[in-house]
C-alpha positions, 0 to 999 in steps of 0.5 A, a space after each residue: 838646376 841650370 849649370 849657370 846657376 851652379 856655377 853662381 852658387 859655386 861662387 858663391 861657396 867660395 867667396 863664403 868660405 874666404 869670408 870665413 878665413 879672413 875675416 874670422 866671423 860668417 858672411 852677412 846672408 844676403 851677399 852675392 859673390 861680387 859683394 863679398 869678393 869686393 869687400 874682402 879685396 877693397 881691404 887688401 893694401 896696396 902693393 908698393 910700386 916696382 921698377 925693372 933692372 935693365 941688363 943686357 944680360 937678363 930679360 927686362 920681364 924676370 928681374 923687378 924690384 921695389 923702387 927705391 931699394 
């Protein structure tokens, strides 16, 4: 087995069993790794949008928040 190939079955191990956990059921048989990974992420909501406190004090990078709140 040529280590490209193992690791395309690791992925696909992988995206299988988070089909599993997710979803409650088995993974439809023929899916690749992509397929499976892009159902399953196509389904998460949106995370909502965020803004940045701006202090001299703290670092712009470490300090967000929901916008709005």
């Amino acid at each position: 087995m040529s280590l490209g190939r193992d690791r395309e079955q690791r992925l696909r191990d992988e995206a299988q069993a988070l089909w599993r956990a997710l979803r409650d059921g088995e993974p439809p048989v023929d899916a690749s790794a992509d397929d499976l990974l892009s159902t399953l992420l196509s389904q998460i909501p949106a995370a909502p949008s965020y803004d940045r406190l701006r202090s001299p004090y703290l670092r712009h990078s470490q300090i967000a928040r929901p916008v709005g709140d």
